[in-house]
MIBABA-279857 format. One line per 10 residues: number of its first residue (from 1); for each residue x, y, z of C-alpha. Coordinates in Angstrom, 3 decimals. Each point is the difference from the previous one (the first is absolute). Layout:
! MIBABA-279857
NUM	X/Y/Z ~ ...
! end
This chain:
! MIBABA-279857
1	-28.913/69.727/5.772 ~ 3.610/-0.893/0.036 ~ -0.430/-3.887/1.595 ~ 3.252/-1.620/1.708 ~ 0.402/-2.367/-2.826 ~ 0.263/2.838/-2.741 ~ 2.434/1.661/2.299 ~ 2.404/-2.474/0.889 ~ -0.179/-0.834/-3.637 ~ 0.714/3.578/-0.990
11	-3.331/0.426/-1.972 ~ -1.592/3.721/0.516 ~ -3.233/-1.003/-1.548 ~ -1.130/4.009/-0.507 ~ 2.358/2.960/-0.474 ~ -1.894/1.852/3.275 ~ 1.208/-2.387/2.857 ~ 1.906/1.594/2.223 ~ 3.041/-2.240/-0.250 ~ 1.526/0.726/3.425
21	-3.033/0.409/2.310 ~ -0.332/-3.139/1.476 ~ -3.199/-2.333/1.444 ~ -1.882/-0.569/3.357 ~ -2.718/-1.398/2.146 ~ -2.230/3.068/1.642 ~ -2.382/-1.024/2.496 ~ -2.109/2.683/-1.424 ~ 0.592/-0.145/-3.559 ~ 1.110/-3.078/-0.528
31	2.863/-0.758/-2.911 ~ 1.372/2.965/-0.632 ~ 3.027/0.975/-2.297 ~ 1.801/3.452/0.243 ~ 1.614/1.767/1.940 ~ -0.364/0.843/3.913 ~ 0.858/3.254/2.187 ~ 1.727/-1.022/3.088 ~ -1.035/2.539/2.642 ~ 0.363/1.397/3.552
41	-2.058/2.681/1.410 ~ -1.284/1.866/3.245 ~ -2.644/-1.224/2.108 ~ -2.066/2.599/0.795 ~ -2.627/2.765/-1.124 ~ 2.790/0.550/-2.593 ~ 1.323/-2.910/-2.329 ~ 3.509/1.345/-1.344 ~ 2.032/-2.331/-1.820 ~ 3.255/-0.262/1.617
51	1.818/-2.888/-2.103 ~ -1.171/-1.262/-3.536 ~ 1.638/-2.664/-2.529 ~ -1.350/-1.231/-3.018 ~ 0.729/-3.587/-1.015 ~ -1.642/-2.787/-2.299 ~ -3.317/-1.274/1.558 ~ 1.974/-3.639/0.966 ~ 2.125/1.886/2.628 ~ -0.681/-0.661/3.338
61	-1.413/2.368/2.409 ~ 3.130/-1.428/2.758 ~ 2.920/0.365/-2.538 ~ -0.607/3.541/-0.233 ~ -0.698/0.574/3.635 ~ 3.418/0.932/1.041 ~ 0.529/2.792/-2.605 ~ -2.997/1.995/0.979 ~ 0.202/-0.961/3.671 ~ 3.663/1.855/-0.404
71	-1.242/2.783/-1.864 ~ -2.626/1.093/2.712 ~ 0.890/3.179/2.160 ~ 1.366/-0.625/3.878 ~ -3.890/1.179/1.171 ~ -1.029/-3.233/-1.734 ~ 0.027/-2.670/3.121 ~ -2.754/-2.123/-0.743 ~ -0.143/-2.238/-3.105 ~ -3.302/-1.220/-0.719
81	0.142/-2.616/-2.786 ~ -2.249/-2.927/-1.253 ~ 0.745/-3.382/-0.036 ~ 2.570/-0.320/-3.295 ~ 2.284/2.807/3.142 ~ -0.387/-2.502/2.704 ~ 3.369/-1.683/-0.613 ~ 3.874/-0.024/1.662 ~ 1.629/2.470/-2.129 ~ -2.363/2.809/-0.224
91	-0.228/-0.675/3.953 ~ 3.775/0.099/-0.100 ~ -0.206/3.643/-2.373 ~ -2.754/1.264/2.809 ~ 2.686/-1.073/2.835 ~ 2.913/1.253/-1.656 ~ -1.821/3.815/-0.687 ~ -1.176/-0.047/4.285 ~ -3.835/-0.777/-1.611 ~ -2.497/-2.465/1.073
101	-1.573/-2.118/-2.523 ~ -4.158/-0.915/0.415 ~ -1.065/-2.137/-2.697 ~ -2.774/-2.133/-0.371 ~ -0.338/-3.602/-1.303 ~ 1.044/-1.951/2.984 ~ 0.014/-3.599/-1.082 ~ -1.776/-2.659/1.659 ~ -4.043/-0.143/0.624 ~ -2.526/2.461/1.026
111	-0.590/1.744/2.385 ~ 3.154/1.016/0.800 ~ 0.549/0.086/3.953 ~ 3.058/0.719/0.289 ~ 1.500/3.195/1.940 ~ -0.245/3.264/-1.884 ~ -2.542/-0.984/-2.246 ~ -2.825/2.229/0.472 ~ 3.006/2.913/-0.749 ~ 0.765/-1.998/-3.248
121	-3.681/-0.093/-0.858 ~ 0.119/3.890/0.567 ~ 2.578/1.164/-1.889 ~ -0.788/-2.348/-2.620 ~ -2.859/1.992/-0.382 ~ 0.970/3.021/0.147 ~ 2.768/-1.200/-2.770 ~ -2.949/-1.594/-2.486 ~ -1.922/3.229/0.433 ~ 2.970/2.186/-0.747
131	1.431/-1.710/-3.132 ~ -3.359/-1.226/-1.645 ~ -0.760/3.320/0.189 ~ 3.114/1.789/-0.639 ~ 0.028/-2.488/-3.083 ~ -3.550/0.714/-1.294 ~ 0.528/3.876/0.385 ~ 3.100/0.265/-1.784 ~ -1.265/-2.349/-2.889 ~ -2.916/2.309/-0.263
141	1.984/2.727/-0.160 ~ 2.299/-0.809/-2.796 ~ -2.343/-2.168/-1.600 ~ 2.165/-3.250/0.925 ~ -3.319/-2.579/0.017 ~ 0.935/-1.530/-3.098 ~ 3.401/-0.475/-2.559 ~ 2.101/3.271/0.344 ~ 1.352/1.295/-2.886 ~ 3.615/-0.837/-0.137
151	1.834/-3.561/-0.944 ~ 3.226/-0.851/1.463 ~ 1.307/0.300/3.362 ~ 1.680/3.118/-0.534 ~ -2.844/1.951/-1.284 ~ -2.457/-1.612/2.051 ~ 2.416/0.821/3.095 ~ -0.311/3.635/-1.201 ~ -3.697/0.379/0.022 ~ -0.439/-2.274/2.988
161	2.386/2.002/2.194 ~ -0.546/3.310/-1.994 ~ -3.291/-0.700/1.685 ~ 0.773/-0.393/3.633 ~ 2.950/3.036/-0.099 ~ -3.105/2.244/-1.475 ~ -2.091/-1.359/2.691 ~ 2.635/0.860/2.208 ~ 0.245/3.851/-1.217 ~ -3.915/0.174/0.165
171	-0.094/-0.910/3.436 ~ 2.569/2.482/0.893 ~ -1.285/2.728/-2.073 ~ -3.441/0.179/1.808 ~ 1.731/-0.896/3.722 ~ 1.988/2.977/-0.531 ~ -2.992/2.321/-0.923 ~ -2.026/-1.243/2.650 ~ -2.347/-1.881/-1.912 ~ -1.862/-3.519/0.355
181	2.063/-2.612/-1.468 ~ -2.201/-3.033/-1.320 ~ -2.458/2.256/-0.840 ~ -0.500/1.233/-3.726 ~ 3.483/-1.430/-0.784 ~ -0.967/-1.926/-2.781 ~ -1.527/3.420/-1.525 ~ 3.137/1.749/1.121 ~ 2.427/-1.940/-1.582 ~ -2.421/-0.402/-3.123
191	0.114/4.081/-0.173 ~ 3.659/0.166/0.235
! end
């Protein structure tokens, strides 16, 4: 554990700390400190990452909004993004590409009345399902649950990255031969 008051100090208590990962509050995990895989993909039967970034775990979702909002392809005119996306300037990226941006998190009490909520609540859906998905399938796959291997952000750009390009290839490999995509990928890639 690398605690705020070591760092500021410029203690490293233990020579395995990642020095440049960074920390942050999951709702799921809790404190966490690390590293963390910015990414956009498809909605659909098919999850293809389309944009990816890797940054230390302390960078907001928002700040690197605009970066993979300009990175996705012209098809791309929907932007479904949580509440850390539902602010002015990834709105102003999704405006300035001819997108629309859906994102959940509207402040202010429940239930929501207001018009074009039941579409938010929808496509919020259909977002969570995609990406907690996507996210646990490609974790599985390169065996991502726990610490990777690499320290740094350079290396741990590589593998991260490395990851989703090879994901990438996979996908297009077996879409090319005509073959079922999320199924027996993990064993696919694991053969390769």
């Amino acid at each position: 554990m690398w605690h705020k008051k070591d760092r500021e100090a410029g203690v490293v208590p233990h020579s395995s700390i990642d020095t440049g990962a960074g920390w942050t509050k999951s709702g799921w995990h809790g404190w966490v400190y690390g590293w963390k895989l910015h990414l956009a993909t498809t909605v659909g039967d098919v999850w293809i990452p389309l944009a990816a970034r890797l940054t230390p775990a302390n960078v907001h979702d928002g700040k690197l909004a605009r970066t993979l909002i300009e990175e996705l392809p012209e098809q791309a005119r929907f932007v479904l993004g949580d509440t850390h996306y539902n602010a002015p300037e990834v709105r102003r990226a999704c405006s300035e590409g001819g997108r629309f941006l859906v994102a959940s998190g509207r402040r202010g009490p429940y239930p929501h009345i207001d018009c074009g909520v039941e579409v938010r609540r929808i496509l919020h859906r259909l977002r969570h399902t995609a990406i907690e998905n996507f996210n646990e399938h490609f974790k599985a796959i390169f065996d991502a649950h726990g610490p990777v291997p690499t320290r740094g952000r350079l290396d741990t750009a590589r593998f991260a990255l490395g990851a989703v390009f090879t994901y990438q290839l996979a996908l297009l490999h077996r879409h090319e031969r005509h073959l079922e995509t999320n199924r027996g990928l993990k064993a696919f890639l694991r053969a390769a």
